[in-house]
C-alpha positions as CSV (number, residue, x, y, z in Angstrom):
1,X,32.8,-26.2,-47.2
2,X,30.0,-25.4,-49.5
3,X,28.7,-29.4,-49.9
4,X,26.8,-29.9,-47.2
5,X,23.7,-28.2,-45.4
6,X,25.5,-28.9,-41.9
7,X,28.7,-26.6,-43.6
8,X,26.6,-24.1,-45.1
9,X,25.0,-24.2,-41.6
10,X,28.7,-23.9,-39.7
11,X,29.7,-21.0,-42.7
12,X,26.7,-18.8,-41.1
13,X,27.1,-19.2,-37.8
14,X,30.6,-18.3,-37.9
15,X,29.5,-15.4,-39.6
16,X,30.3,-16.0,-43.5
17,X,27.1,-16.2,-45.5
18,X,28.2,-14.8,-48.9
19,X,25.3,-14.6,-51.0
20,X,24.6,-18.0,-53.5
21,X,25.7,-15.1,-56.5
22,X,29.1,-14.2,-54.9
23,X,29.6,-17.9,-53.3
24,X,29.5,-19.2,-57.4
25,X,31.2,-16.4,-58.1
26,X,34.1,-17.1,-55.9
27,X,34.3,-20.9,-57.0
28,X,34.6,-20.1,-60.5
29,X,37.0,-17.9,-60.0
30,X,35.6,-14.8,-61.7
31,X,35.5,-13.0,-58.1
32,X,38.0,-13.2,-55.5
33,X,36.9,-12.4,-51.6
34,X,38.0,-9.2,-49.6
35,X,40.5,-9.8,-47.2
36,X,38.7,-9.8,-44.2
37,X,36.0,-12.4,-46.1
38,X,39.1,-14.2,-46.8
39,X,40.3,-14.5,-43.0
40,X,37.3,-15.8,-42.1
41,X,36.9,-18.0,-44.6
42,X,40.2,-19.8,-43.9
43,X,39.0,-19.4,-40.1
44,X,35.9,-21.6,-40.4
45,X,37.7,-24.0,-42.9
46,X,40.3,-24.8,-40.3
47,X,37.6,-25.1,-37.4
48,X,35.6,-27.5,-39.7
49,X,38.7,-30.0,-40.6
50,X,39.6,-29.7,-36.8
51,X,36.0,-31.2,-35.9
52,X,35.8,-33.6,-38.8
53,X,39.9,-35.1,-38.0
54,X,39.3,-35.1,-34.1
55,X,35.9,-37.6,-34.3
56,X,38.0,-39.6,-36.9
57,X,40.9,-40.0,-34.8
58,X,38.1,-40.6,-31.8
59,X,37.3,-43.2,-33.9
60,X,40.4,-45.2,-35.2
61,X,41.8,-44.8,-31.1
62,X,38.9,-46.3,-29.7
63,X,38.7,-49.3,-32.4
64,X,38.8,-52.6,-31.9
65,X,38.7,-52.4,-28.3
66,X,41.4,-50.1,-27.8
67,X,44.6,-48.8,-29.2
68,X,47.8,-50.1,-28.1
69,X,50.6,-47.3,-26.9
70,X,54.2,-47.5,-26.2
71,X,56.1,-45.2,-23.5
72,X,59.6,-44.9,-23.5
73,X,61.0,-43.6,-20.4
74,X,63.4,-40.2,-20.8
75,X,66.8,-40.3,-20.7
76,X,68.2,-40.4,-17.4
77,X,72.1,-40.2,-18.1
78,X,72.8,-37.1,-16.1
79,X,70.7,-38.7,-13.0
80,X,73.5,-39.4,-10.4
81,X,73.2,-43.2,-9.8
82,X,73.2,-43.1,-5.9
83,X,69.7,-44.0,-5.1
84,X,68.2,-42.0,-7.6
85,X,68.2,-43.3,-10.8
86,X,65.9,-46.0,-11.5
87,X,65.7,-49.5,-14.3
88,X,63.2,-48.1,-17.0
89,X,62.5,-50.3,-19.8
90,X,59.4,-49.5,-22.3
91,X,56.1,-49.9,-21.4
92,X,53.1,-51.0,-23.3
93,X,49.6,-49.9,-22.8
94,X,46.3,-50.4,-23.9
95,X,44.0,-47.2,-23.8
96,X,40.0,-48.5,-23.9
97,X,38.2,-45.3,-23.7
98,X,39.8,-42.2,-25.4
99,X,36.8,-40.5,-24.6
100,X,35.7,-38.6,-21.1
101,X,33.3,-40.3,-19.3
């Protein structure tokens, strides 16, 4: 969280901007955060990663034209089989834009 300016920039607008003295002082181990530094720190680490993993995934779904999904239907065995239940065998798909639009 501390290697970028766009982190640094995300760490003070969620409200942590430790000083660069106590911010050295934490990664070296010689001072530990208080507690409520310490909940938001692990707040804006796991906002960050959410951002960073969701345009990567974006990313590897919408490569190569696509990404290819299988859908297995439920399990229908208590379905009585008057009229109701119905042949399901897996389908494939081919999702082209993960993204709204």
């Amino acid at each position: 969280m501390t290697r970028s300016k766009h982190a640094h920039r995300t760490m003070a607008h969620e409200g942590l901007n430790p000083a660069p003295s106590t911010l050295r002082k934490w990664l070296d181990g010689t001072q530990t955060p208080r507690e409520d530094d310490l909940v938001l720190i692990e707040a804006t680490y796991r906002r960050m990663r959410r951002n960073r993993i969701a345009r990567y995934l974006l990313q590897r779904l919408n490569a190569n034209g696509g990404t290819l999904i299988e859908i297995h239907p439920a399990e229908d065995g208590n379905v009585p089989q008057q009229n109701r239940r119905r042949h399901k065998s897996v389908r494939k798909v081919k999702i082209r834009r993960w993204t709204r639009s």
